[in-house]
C-alpha positions, 0 to 999 in steps of 0.5 A: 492467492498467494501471501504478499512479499512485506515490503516494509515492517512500517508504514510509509508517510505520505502526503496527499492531496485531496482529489487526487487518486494514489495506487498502493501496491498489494504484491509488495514487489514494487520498487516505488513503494508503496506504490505500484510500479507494474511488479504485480503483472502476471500474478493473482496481485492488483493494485488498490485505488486510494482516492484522497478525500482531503489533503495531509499525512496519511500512513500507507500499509507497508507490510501489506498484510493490513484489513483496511488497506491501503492505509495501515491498521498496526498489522505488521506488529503481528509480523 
């Protein structure tokens, strides 16, 4: 598989609810970020399912080279 574009050197805030599902983006070629848009097709990229256990501010990986995606883990300080 090939690297992810980075879409972004910070994280996206975003607020949740809970019960709700979110796709992050994993190609980083969406232009609804962080979301997937459908940019990924036709690449070895999917998105990933977020699925809100409880509803506030959660801080979604906009580098996409994260180890617990989709919610960031400071990654992209390593950029």
């Amino acid at each position: 598989m090939s690297d992810p574009v980075i879409a972004s050197k910070t994280p996206y805030a975003v607020d949740v609810e809970v019960g709700k599902t979110y796709w992050w983006c994993t190609c980083g070629k969406s232009a609804k970020q962080p979301f997937c848009d459908g940019s990924h097709k036709g690449s070895a990229f999917t998105p990933m399912k977020y699925d809100a256990d409880k509803t506030g501010t959660v801080w979604f990986c906009g580098c996409k080279h994260t180890a617990k995606g989709p919610l960031c883990d400071g990654s992209h300080k390593k950029l």
